[in-house]
C-alpha positions as CSV (number, residue, x, y, z in Angstrom):
1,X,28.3,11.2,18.4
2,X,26.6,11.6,21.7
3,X,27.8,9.4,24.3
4,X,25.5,10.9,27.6
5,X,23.5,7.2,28.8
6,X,21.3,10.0,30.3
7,X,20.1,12.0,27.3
8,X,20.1,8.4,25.3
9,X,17.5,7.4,27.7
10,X,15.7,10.9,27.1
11,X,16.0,10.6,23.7
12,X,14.0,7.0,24.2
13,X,11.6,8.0,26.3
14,X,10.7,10.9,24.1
15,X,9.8,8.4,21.6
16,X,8.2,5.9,23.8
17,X,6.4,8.7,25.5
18,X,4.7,10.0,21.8
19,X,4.4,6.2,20.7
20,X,2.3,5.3,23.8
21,X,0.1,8.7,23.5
22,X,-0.2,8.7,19.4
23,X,-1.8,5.4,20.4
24,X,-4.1,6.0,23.2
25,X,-5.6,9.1,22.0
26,X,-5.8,7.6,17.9
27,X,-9.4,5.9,18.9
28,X,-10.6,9.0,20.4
29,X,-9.5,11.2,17.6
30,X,-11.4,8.3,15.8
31,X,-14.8,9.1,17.4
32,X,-14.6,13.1,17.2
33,X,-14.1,12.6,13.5
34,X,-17.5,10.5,13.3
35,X,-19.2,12.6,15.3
36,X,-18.0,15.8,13.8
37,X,-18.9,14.1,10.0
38,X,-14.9,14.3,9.2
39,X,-14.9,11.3,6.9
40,X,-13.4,10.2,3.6
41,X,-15.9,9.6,1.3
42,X,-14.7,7.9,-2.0
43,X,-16.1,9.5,-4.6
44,X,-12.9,9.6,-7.2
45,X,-11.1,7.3,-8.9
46,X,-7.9,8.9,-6.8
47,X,-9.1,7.3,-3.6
48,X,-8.3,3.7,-2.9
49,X,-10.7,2.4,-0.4
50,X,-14.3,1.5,-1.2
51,X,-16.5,2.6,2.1
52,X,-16.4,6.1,4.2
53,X,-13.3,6.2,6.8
54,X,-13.0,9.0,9.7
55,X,-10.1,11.8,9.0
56,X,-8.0,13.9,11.0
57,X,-6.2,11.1,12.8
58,X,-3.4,13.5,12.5
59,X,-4.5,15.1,15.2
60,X,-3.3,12.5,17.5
61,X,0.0,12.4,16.0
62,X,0.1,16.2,16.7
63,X,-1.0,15.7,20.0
64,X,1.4,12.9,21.5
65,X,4.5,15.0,19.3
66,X,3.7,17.8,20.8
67,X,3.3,16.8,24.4
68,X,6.7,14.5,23.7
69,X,8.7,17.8,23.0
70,X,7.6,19.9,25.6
71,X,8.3,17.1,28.5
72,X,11.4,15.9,27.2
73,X,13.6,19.5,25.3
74,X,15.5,21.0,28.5
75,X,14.8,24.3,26.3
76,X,12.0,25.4,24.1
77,X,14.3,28.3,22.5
78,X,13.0,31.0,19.8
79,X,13.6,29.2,16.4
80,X,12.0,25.2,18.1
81,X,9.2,27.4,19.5
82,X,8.8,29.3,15.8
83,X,8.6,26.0,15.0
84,X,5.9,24.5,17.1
85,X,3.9,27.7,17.0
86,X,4.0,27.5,12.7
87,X,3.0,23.5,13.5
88,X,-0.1,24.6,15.1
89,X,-1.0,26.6,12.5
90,X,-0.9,23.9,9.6
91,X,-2.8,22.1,12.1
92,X,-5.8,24.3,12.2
93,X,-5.8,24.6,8.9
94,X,-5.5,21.1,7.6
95,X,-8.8,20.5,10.8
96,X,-10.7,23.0,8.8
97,X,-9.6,21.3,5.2
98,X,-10.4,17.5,6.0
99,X,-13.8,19.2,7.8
100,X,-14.6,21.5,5.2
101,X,-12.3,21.0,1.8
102,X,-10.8,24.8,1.8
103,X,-9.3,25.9,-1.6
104,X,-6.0,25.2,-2.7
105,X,-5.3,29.2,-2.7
106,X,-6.6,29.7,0.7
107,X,-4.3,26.7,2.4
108,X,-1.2,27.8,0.6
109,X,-1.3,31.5,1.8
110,X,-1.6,29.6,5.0
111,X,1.0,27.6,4.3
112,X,3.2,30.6,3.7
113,X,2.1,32.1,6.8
114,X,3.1,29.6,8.7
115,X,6.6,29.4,6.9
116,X,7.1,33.4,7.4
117,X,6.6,32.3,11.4
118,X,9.7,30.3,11.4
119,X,11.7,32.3,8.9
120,X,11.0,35.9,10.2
121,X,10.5,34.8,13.8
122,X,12.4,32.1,14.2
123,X,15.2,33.4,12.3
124,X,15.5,30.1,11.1
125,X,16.7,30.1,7.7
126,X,18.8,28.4,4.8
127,X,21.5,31.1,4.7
128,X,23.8,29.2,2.8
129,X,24.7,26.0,0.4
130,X,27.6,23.9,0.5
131,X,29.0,23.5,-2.9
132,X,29.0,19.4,-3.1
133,X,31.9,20.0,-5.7
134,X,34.0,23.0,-3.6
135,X,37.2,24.3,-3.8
136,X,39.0,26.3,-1.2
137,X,37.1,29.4,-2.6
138,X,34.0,28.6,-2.7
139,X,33.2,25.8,-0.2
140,X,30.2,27.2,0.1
141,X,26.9,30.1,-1.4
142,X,26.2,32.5,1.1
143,X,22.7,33.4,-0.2
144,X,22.0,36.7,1.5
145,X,18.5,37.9,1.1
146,X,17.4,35.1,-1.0
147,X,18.2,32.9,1.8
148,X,14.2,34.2,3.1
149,X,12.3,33.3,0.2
150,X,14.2,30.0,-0.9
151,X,13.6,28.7,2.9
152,X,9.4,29.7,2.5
153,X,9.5,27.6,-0.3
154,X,11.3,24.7,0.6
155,X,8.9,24.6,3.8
156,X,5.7,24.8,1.6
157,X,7.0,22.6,-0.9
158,X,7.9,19.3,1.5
159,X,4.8,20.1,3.5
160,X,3.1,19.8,0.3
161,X,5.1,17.2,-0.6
162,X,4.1,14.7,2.1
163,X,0.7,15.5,1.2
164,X,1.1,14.5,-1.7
165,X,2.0,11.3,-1.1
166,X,-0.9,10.3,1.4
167,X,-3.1,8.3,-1.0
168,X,-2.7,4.7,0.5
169,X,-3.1,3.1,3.6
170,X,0.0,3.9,6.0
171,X,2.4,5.5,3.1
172,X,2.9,9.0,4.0
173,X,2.9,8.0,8.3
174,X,5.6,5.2,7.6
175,X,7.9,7.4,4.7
176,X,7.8,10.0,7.8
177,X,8.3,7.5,10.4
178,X,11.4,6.3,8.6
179,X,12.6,10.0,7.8
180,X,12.4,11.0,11.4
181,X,14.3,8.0,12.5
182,X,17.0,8.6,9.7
183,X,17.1,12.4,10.6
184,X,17.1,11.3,14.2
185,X,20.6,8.9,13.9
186,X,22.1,11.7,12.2
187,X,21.5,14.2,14.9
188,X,23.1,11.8,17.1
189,X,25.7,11.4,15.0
190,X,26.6,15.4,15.0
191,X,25.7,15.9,18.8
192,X,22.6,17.7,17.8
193,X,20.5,17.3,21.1
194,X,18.0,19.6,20.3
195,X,17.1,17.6,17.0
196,X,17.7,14.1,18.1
197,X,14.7,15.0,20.8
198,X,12.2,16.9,18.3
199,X,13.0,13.5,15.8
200,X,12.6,10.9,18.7
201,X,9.2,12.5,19.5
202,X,7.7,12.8,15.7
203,X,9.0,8.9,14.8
204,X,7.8,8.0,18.0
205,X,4.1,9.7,17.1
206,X,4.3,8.4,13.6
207,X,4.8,4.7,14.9
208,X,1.7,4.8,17.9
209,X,-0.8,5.9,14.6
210,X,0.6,3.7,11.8
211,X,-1.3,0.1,13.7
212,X,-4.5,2.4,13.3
213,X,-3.5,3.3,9.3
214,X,-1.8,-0.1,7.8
215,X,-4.2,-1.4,4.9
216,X,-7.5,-1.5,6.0
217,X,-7.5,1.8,7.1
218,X,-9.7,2.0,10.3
219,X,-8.4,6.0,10.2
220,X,-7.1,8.3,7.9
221,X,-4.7,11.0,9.5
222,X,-6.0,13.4,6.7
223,X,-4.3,16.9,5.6
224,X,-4.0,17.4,9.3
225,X,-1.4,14.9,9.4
226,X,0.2,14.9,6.7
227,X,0.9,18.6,5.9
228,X,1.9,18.7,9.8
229,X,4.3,15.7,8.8
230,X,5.4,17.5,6.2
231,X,6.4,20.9,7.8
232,X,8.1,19.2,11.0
233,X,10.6,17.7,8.3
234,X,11.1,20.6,6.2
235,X,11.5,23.3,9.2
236,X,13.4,20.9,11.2
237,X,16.1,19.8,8.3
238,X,16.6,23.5,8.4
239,X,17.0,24.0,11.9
240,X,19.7,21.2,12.1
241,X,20.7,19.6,8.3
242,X,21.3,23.1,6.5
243,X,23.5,24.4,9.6
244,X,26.5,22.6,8.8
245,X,28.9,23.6,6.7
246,X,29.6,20.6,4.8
247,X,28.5,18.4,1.8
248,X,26.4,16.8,4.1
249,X,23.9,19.7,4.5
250,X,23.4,20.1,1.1
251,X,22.7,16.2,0.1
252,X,21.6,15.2,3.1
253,X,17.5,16.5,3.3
254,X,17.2,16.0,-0.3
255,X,18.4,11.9,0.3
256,X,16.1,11.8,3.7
257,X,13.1,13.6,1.5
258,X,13.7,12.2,-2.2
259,X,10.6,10.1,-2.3
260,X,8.1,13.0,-1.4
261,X,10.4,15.4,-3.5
262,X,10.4,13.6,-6.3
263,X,7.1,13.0,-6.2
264,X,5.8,17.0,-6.1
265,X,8.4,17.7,-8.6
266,X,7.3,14.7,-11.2
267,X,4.0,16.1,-10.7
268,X,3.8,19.6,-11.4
269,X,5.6,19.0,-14.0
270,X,3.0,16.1,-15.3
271,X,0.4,18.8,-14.8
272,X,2.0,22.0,-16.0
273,X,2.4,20.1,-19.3
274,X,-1.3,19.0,-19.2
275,X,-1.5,23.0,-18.6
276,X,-3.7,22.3,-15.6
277,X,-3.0,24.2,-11.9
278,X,0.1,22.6,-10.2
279,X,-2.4,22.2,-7.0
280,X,-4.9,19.9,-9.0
281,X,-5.1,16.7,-7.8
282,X,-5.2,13.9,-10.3
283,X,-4.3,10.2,-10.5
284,X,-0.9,10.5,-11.5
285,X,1.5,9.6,-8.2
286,X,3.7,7.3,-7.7
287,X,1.8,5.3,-5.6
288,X,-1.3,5.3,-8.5
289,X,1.0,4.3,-11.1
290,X,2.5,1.5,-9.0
291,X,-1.5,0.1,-8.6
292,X,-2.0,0.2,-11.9
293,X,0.6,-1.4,-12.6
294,X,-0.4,-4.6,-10.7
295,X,0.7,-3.9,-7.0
296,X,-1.5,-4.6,-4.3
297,X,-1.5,-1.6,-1.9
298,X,0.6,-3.6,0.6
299,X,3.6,-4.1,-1.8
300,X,3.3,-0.5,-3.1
301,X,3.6,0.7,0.7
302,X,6.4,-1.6,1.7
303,X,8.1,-0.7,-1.9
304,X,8.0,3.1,-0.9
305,X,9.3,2.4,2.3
306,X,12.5,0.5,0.8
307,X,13.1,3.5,-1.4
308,X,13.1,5.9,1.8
309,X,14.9,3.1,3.5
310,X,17.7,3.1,1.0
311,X,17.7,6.6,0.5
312,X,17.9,7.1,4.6
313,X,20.5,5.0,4.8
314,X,22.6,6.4,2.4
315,X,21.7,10.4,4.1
316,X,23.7,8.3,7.2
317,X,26.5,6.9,5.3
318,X,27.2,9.9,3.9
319,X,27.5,11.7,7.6
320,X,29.6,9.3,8.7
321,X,32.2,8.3,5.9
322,X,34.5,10.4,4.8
323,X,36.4,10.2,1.0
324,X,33.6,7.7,-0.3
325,X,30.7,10.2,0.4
326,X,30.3,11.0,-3.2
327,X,30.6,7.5,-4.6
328,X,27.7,6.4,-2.7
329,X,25.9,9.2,-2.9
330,X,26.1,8.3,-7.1
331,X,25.5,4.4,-5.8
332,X,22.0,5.9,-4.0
333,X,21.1,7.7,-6.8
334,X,22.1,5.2,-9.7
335,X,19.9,2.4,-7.7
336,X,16.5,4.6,-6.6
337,X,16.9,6.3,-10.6
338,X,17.3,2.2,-11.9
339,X,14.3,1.0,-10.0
340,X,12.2,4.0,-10.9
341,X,12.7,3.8,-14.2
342,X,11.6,-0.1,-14.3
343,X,8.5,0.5,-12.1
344,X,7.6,3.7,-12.9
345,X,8.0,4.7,-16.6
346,X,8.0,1.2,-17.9
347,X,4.4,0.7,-16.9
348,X,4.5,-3.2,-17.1
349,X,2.4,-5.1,-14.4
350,X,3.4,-7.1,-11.5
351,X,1.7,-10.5,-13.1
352,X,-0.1,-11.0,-16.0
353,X,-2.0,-14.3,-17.4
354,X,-3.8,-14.8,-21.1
355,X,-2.2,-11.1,-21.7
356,X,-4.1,-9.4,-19.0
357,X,-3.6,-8.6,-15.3
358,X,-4.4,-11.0,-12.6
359,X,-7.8,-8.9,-11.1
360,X,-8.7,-9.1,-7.2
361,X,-10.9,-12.3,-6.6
362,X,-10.4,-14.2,-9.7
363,X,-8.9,-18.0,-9.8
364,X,-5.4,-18.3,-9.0
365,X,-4.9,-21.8,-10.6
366,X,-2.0,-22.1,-13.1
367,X,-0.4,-18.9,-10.9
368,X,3.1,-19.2,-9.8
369,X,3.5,-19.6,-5.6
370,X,4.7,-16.4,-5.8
371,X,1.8,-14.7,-7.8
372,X,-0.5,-16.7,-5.6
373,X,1.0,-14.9,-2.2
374,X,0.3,-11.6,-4.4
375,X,-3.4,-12.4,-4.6
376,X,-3.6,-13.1,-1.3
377,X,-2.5,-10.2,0.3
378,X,-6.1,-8.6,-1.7
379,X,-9.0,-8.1,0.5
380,X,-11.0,-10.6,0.5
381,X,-15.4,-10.5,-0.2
382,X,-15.5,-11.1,3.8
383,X,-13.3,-8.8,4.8
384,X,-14.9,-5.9,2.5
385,X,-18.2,-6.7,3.7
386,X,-17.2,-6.3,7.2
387,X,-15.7,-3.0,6.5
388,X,-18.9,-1.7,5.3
389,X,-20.8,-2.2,8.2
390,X,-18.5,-1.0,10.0
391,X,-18.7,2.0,7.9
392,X,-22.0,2.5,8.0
393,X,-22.2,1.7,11.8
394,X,-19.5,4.8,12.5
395,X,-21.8,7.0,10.2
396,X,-24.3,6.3,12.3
């Protein structure tokens, strides 16, 4: 583990620094997106929030991480600045998408621009597995030249991923906020300065927006943050996770990432079997399933971040302990595969009453105290009201 006091305090003020800019520059962000007509209308049954809300608050996120990095990394070297340069990239693009709604085609050959940056410049690849279960033979898969197109798609699948996930107020910003953090402790852990900085300034970013993004939503942060999100996680698990040459590499980004993994994976499978396009958004998520279910958006957020929590926690556990890493790696999975099975495929609702769910407004007599405290966190007529004029102010 790193022990300098001196890059500690770097490592804090990188995060402090990108915490205090995300924050200050989120409101101005704010009024370019009116002004420039980036809002979220909603107009689908996909989209949670009832009035118009301004977009592209990832571009403040991008901002204050990218202005962290450069003040605080002793050295910019080729495969971090492959890295940044590919960031700027998803950047413009997901500008143009929340300003104009570009194709799904169009932003993935993007998207696999942007990964060839980091792969073919950057040299930054994932040349090799660890074999979880190896022997003194085969402790590891060198993957030769299949080591270029495996790493393009595991960039453009978790920046996809984390896109996928951003349909509720403050989910994707606070899973990323807590992956950064996690990825962050375990570069500490293995004396990876270069990571522990990049990570200290992307948590730090994620934490000065999330105040603006916590349900109600005075912002969205929009493809521009979250595909940016996204990519800084894949490329950077690369640039430090994948490196090692232990059992950690292999389990470790998959644990950090599971939630936004398993979300992509459950669905494009959900819509291959539909036979629709893998890219074609419907109302199938996690997050969707857990509304329906009887969730208020709050509890669905805070249940997503326990899952990333748990899942985090267990990525460090595994870095650190040494003959029990594959017992609680089993534990991890055992527990997040228990509680998605309840939640998820069971499909009951959180409260129910006469054999129906409890809806938003209704009369909460003959509730439990704790069903009561799960209508309360609903908005209420007042608070609704006011976020329409102020809706309709912005648009304005």
């Amino acid at each position: 583990m790193i022990l300098d006091v001196h890059f500690l305090i770097r490592v804090g003020l990188a995060l402090l620094a990108a915490g205090v800019v995300s924050f200050a520059v989120t409101p101005v962000v704010k009024i370019l997106a009116q002004k420039m007509g980036v809002m979220d209308i909603p107009k689908d049954s996909r989209r949670m929030h009832k009035v118009p809300i301004p977009r592209m608050g990832g571009l403040a996120i991008f901002l204050a991480f990218f202005l962290s990095v450069l003040a605080f990394s002793k050295q910019i070297d080729r495969p971090l600045s492959a890295i940044l340069l590919g960031a700027v990239v998803i950047v413009i693009l997901g500008v143009f998408d929340d300003k104009y709604a570009l194709s799904a085609k169009l932003k993935l050959l993007v998207q696999i621009g942007a990964a060839c940056i980091v792969v073919f410049y950057g040299n930054c690849r994932i040349s090799r597995l660890t074999n979880p279960f190896g022997n003194s033979l085969y402790d590891y898969w060198d993957l030769g030249v299949w080591s270029y197109p495996i790493t393009i798609i595991w960039i453009v699948a978790i920046t996809n991923a984390v896109n996928f996930i951003d349909g509720l107020d403050g989910l994707a910003c606070g899973v990323s906020a807590i992956s950064a953090i996690n990825l962050l402790v375990i570069a500490l852990l293995v004396s990876d300065g270069r990571v522990a900085i990049v990570m200290a300034a992307l948590a730090g970013a994620c934490l000065g927006f999330v105040p603006y993004n916590f349900n109600p939503a005075k912002i969205f942060m929009g493809d521009t943050g979250s595909t940016f999100l996204g990519f800084i996680l894949a490329t950077v698990s690369i640039l430090g996770l994948f490196k090692a040459y232990t059992v950690i590499s292999f389990a470790v980004p998959f644990l950090i990432l599971g939630l936004p993994i398993f979300d992509i994976c459950f669905a494009v499978i959900r819509r291959v079997a539909h036979h629709q396009s893998p890219m074609a958004a419907d109302r199938g998520h996690i997050h969707h399933r857990l509304i329906d279910m009887g969730f208020s958006q709050k509890q669905t957020v805070a249940i997503a971040y326990v899952l990333t929590g748990i899942l985090g926690l267990a990525a460090v556990l595994l870095t650190v302990s040494g003959a029990m890493r594959a017992l609680i790696l089993l534990g991890a999975i055992l527990v997040v595969g228990a509680i998605g099975l309840e939640l998820i495929i069971s499909g009951k609702p959180l409260h129910r009453r006469n054999g129906r769910t409890v809806l938003d407004g209704e009369s909460t007599e003959g509730l439990s105290e704790a069903e009561k405290e799960t209508q309360s966190d609903a908005e209420t007529p007042k608070e609704e009201a006011a976020r329409e004029e102020e809706a309709a102010h912005a648009a304005h």
